[in-house]
C-alpha positions as CSV (number, residue, x, y, z in Angstrom):
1,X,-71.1,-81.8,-110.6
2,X,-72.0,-84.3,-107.9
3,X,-74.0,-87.1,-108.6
4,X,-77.8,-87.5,-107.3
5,X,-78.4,-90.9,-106.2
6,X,-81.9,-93.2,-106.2
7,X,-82.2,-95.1,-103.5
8,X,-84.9,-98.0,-104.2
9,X,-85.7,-101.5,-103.4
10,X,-86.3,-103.4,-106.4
11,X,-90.2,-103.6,-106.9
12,X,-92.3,-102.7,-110.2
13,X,-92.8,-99.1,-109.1
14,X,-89.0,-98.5,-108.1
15,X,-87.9,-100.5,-111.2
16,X,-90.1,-98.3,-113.4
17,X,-88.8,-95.0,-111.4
18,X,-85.6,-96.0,-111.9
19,X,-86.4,-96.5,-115.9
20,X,-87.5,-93.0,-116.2
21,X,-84.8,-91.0,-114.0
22,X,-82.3,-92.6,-115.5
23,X,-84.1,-91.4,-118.9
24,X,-84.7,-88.2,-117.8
25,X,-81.1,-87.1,-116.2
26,X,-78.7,-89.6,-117.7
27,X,-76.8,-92.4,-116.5
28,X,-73.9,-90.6,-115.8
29,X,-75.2,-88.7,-113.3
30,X,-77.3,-91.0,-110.9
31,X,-75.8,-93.2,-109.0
32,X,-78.5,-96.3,-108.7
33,X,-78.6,-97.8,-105.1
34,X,-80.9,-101.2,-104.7
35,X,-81.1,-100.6,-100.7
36,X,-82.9,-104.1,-100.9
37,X,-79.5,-105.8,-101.9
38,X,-77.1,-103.4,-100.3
39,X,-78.5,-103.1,-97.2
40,X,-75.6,-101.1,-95.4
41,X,-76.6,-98.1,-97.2
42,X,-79.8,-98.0,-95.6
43,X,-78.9,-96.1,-92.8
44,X,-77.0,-93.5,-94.9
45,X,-81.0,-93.3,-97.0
46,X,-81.9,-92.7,-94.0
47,X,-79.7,-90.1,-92.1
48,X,-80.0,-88.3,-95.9
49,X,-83.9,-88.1,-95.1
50,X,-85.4,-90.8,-97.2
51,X,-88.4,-92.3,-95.9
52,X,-89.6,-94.3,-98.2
53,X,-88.5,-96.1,-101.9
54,X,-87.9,-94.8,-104.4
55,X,-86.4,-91.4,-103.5
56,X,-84.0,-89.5,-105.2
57,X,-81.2,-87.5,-103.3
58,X,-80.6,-84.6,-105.6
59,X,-76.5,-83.0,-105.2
60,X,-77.8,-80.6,-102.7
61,X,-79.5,-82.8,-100.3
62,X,-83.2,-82.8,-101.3
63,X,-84.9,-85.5,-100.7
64,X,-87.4,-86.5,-103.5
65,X,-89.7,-89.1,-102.8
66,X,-91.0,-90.7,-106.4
67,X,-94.4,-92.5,-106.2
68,X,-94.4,-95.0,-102.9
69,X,-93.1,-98.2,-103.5
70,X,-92.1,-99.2,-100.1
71,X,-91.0,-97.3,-96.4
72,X,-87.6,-97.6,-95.1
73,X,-88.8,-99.8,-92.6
74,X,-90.5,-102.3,-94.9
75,X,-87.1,-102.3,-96.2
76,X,-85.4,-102.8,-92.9
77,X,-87.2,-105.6,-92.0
């Protein structure tokens, strides 16, 4: 099984999201990308459909958009 992966930027609500995906579907299989810090995987957030942070990318390509912490562009800069 592919992993989903949660895309975020490192504020309260992402850092809480993360807390409770990770709770809910294991650590094994999310893979946690801080887009704030790795900023090269922004554009792959973004060509995947993520519009704002956090968001979770499930295996099959849905796009689930947890709470609004921040948009992509925020992020961008």
């Amino acid at each position: 099984m592919e992993k989903s992966i949660f895309y975020h930027a490192g504020c309260p609500v992402c850092l809480s999201a993360e807390h409770d995906i990770v709770n809910l579907i294991g650590s094994d299989n999310v893979e946690l990308v801080h887009i704030g810090k790795d900023r090269s995987r922004i554009l792959e957030a973004e060509k995947a459909g993520v519009q704002s942070v956090p968001a979770l990318l499930t295996p099959n390509g849905n796009v689930l958009h947890i709470n609004f912490g921040a948009s992509i562009a925020d992020v961008k800069g």
